[in-house]
N, C-alpha and C positions, 0 to 999 in steps of 0.2 A: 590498639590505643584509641580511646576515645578522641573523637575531633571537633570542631566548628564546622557547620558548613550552612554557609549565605545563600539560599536562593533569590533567585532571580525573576524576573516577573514572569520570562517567556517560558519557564520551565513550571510554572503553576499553571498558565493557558494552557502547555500542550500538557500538560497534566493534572487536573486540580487535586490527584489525591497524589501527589508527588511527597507531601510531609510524610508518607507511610512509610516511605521505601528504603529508610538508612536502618542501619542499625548500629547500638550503640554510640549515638551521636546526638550533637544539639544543633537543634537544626533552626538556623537562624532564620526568621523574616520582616527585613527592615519596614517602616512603618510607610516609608515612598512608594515600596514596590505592592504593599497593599491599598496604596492608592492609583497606582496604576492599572491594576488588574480590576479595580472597580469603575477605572473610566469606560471600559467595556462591556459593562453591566447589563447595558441598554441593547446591545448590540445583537441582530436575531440569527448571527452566525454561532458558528462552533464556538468562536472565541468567546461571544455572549452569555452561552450556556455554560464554557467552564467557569468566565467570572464570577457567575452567578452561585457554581458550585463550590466553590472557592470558600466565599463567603458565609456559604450553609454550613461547610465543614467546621471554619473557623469557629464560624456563632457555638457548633456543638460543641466545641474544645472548650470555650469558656466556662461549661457546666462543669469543667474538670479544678477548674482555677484561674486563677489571672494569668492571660496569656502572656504580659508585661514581667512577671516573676520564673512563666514557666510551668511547662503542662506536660502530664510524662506521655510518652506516645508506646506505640507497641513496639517489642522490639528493643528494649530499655533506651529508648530515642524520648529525646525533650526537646519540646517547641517553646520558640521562644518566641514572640513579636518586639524587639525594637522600640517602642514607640515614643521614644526624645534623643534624638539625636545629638542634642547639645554637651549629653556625657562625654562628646566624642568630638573635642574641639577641631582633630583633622577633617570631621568629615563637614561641619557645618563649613569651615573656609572653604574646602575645595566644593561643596556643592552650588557654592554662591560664583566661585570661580569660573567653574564650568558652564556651557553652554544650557541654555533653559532644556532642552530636549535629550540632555546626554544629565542632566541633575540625579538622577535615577541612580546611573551608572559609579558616576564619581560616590555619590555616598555608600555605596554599594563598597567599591575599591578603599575608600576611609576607611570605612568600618573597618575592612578586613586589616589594614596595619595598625589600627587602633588595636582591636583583638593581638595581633602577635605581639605587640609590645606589652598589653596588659600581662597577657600569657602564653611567652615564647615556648613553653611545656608542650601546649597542646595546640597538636596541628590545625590550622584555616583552612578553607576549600572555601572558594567561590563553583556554584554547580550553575554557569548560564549556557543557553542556548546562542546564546551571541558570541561566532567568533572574535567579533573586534574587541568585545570586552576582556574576552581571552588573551587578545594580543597584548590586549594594554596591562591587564592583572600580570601577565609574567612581567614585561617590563619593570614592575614596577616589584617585582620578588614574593607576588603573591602565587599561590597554586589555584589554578583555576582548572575546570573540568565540564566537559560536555554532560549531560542528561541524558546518560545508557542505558538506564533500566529498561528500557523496550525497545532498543537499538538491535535489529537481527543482522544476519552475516548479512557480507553481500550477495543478491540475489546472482549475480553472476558466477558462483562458487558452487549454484544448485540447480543444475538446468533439469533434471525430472526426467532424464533419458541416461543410457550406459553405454558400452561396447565390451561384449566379453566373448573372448575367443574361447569358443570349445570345440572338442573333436565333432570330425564330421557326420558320426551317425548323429549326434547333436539336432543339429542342422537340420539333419533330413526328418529327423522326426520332429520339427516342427514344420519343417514344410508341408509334413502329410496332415497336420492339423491336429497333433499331438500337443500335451503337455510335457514341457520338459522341466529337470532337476535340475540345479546347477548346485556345483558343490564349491566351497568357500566364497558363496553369495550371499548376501544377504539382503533384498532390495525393502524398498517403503512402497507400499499399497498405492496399487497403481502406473508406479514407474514401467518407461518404455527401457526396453534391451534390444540390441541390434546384434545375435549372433552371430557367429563369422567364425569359421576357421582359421587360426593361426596360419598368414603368411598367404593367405587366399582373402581376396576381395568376394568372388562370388564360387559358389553359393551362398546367400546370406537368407534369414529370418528373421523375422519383425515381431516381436513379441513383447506382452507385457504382465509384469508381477500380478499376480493374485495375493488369494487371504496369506496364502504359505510365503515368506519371504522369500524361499528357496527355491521354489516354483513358478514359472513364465509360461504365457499362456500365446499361442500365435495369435494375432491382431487381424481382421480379416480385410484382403485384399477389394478394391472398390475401382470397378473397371470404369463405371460411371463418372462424371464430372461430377460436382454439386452447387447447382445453382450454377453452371458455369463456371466452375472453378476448379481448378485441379492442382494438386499439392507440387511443388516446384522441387522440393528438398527433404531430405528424411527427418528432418524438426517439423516441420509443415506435416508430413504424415503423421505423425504420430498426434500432432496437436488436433488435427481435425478428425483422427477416432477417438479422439477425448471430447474435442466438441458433437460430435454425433450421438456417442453412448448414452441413453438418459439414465445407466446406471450411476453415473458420475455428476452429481449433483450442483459439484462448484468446480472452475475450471479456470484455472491461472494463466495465463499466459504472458512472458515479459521477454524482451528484446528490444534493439537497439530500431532506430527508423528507418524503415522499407522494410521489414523482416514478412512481412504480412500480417500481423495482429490482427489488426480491424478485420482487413479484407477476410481472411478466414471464418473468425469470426462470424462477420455481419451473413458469410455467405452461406455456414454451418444453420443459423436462425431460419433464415429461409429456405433453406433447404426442410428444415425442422417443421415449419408452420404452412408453406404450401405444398409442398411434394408429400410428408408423412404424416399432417396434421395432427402431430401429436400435441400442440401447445396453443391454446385460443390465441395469441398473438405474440410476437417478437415485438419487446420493450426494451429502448437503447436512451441510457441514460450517456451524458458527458456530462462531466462538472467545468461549472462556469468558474474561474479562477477572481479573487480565491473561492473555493466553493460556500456558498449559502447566501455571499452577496445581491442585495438586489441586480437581475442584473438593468435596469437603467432607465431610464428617459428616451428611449429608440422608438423611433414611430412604429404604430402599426400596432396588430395582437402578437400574440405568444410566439407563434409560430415564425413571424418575421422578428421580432428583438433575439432570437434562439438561433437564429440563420449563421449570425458570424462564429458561433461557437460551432455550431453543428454542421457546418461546413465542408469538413472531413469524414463526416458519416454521410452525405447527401453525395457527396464521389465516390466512396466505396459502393453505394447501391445502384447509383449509375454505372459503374462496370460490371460490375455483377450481373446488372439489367442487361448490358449491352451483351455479356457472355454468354446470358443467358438465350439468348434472341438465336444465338447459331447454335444451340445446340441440339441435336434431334430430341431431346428428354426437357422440353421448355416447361418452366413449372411457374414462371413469376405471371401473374396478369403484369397488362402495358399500362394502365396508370400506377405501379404501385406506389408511390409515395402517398396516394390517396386511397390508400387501400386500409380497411378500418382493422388489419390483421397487423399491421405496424405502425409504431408508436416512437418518436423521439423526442424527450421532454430533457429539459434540466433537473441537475440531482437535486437542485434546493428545495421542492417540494417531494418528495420522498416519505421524509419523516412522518411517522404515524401512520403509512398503508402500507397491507396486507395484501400480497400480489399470488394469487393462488395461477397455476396451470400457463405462465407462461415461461417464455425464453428469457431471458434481460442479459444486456450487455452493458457495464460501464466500464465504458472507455476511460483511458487516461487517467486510471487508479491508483498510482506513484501520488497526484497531486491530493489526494486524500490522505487524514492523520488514520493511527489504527481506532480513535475512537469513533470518525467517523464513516471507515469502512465496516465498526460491529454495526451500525446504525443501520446500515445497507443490507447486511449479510443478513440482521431481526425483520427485514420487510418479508425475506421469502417464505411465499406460503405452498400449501402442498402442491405437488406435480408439479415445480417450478424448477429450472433450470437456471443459473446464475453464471456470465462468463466478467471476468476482470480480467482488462489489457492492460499495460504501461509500459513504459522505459523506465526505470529507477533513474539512472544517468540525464532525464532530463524533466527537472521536476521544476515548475514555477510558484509553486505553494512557500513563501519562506518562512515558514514554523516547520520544515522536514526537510529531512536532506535522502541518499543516499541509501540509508539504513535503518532510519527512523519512519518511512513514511510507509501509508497501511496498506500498501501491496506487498512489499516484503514483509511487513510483519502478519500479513495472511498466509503466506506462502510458507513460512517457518512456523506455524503454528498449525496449519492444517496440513501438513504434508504427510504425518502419521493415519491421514484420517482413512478411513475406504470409502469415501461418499467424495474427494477430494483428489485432484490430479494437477500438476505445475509443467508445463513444459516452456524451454527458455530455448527461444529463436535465436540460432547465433547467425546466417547466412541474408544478406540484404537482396532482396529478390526486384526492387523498382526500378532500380537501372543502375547503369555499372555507374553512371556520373552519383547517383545518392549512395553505391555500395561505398566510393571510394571519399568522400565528404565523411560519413560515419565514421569510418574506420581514421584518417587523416586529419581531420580539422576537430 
């Protein structure tokens, strides 16, 4: 059945080609929320650029016809814009009723019961990204709906590792360093598997999918630390022969805090750029929240305004450094933080360069949308290696939530890839007081 459906301002930011994506519908946009998304305009963040793109897209619709009458879209979808509110005497009283800064909202929620009375036939949707407007649209008997079209599962539902019990010659021919077959398997390129015999913990083998679904390949044992580092838990191993491999181009990595992300991570880089020098330098991006904002009026250069974000990568390199110092295989020089072989900048300058032959890490890739993790993912240039960390569970970006924001929707998009590998840290490894806060609070 054809329907109505009101967008919302926050769901044309986090998406300016959002009018594409109905089908069979009219897809309303009141004439406020196209003036809200223009207060943005100016703006030299994400949000900036979709205002901007917003209004490109618009401007082209109008070569189609009056957007005021109605413009057919693909999909037998019609855009409509709104733009006199006065047809709609509920919405001009409640938008004057309302608060100046919820005005938006309220004519938003008018429209919609103006629309059901007009024509109780065809169903309303309000589509905002704003829970509370949601609360208040059911209250009030309207249908209102989140912005799903780029919503992936939860990243918790996809950790990128397996356990399959097979018989034991199994086993042993991957311990001898065989490939093995597995029947009623079927894995995604790259996934790790933890063989095991049925009803026996050891012997086990380590092993991961190749091109053949069916086929696992043993993972190679590393007697060494790296960088002073050594894998705590079999998530941990597996993620750092993912970070090691330079056959594996992009590298996901998502878990809850203390899992060792970073730490892994930053220590796989370094390991990469002084011990095998395979990459002219280890480049560690953190987004400044919200990302692209300037970040500020803080004394000092770059380097010092970048301190309190980057805070957390300046202690992972310090342990690291310190692991590194006992280890008989010492591979860091003693100043590194001055070492011109590493690199930690904010993501807000990014855009527009081509990073050929190195390592890059951006951290805390939950708080990124998916359009501005493709932005990220178009900087790598050849011989480059690319690792993204986060938490999903703890995102401070509020235009993405849970399932919406662009580490999960990299992780569900590239998990087919063979250049591309996810592992999801479930064991908290920094101490038992941070295992049991995660798990409990």
């Amino acid at each position: 059945m054809r329907r109505n459906v009101i967008l919302d301002t926050n769901v044309l930011l986090h998406d300016p080609k959002a009018v594409f994506s109905f089908s069979d519908t009219n897809v309303i946009v009141p004439i406020e929320v196209i003036e809200e998304v223009d207060s943005f305009k100016r703006d030299m963040t994400e949000l900036g650029r979709n205002s901007r793109t917003v209004a490109q897209i618009l401007d082209k619709l109008r070569a189609e016809g009056k957007l005021s009458d109605g413009v057919p879209l693909e999909r037998e979808s019609i855009l409509k814009v709104i733009c006199d509110l006065r047809n709609f005497p509920n919405a001009s009283s409640s938008g004057r009723a309302g608060r100046e800064g919820r005005a938006t909202e309220n004519r938003i929620l008018s429209l919609a019961l103006q629309m059901q009375k007009d024509a109780p036939e065809t169903p309303v949707v309000v589509i905002t990204k704003n829970v509370n407007l949601r609360l208040k649209a059911d209250a009030l008997g309207i249908t209102a709906q989140d912005y799903d079209v780029d919503r992936s599962p939860d990243a918790d539902m996809y950790t990128g590792w397996h356990t399959v019990d097979v018989p034991a010659e199994k086993v042993a021919e991957a311990l001898k360093g065989l490939p093995v077959d597995l029947e009623d398997f079927e894995g995604l390129p790259n996934e790790y598997v933890l063989l095991r015999t049925a009803g026996k913990e050891k012997p086990c083998a380590l092993t991961r999918v190749g091109k053949r679904p069916d086929r696992v390949y043993p993972i190679p044992e590393r007697a060494e630390s790296v960088a002073g580092i050594r894998p705590l838990n079999l998530e941990q191993v597996f993620a750092l022969d993912a970070l090691l491999d330079d056959k594996i181009k992009l590298v996901t990595i998502s878990g809850k805090a203390g899992t060792g992300k970073t730490l892994l991570a930053v220590a796989a880089g370094l390991h990469k750029v002084f011990a095998e020098d395979e990459y002219n330098r280890l480049l560690i991006f953190r987004p400044t929240m919200p990302v692209g904002r300037d970040i500020g009026f803080l004394p000092g250069d770059i380097k010092e305004k970048m301190a309190p974000w980057m805070q957390p990568i300046y202690d992972a390199v310090e342990l690291i450094r310190e692991q590194d110092k006992r280890s008989p295989n010492r591979i860091l020089p003693q100043d590194i933080m001055e070492s011109e072989e590493i690199s930690i900048e904010p993501l807000t300058f990014i855009r527009g360069r081509s990073i050929p032959h190195q390592y890059i890490i951006i951290d805390e890739a939950q708080n990124l949308t998916p359009l501005e993790v493709k932005t990220v993912i178009t900087r790598v240039g050849n011989g480059t290696k690319i690792i993204l960390t986060g938490d999903p569970h703890q995102i401070d970006n509020p235009y993405v939530d849970s399932q919406s924001n662009g580490l999960v929707y990299l992780i569900n998009r590239l998990r087919h890839s063979s250049i591309a590998a996810h592992i999801g840290l479930m064991k908290g490894e920094r101490s038992e007081l941070a295992e049991a806060a995660a798990n409990l609070l």
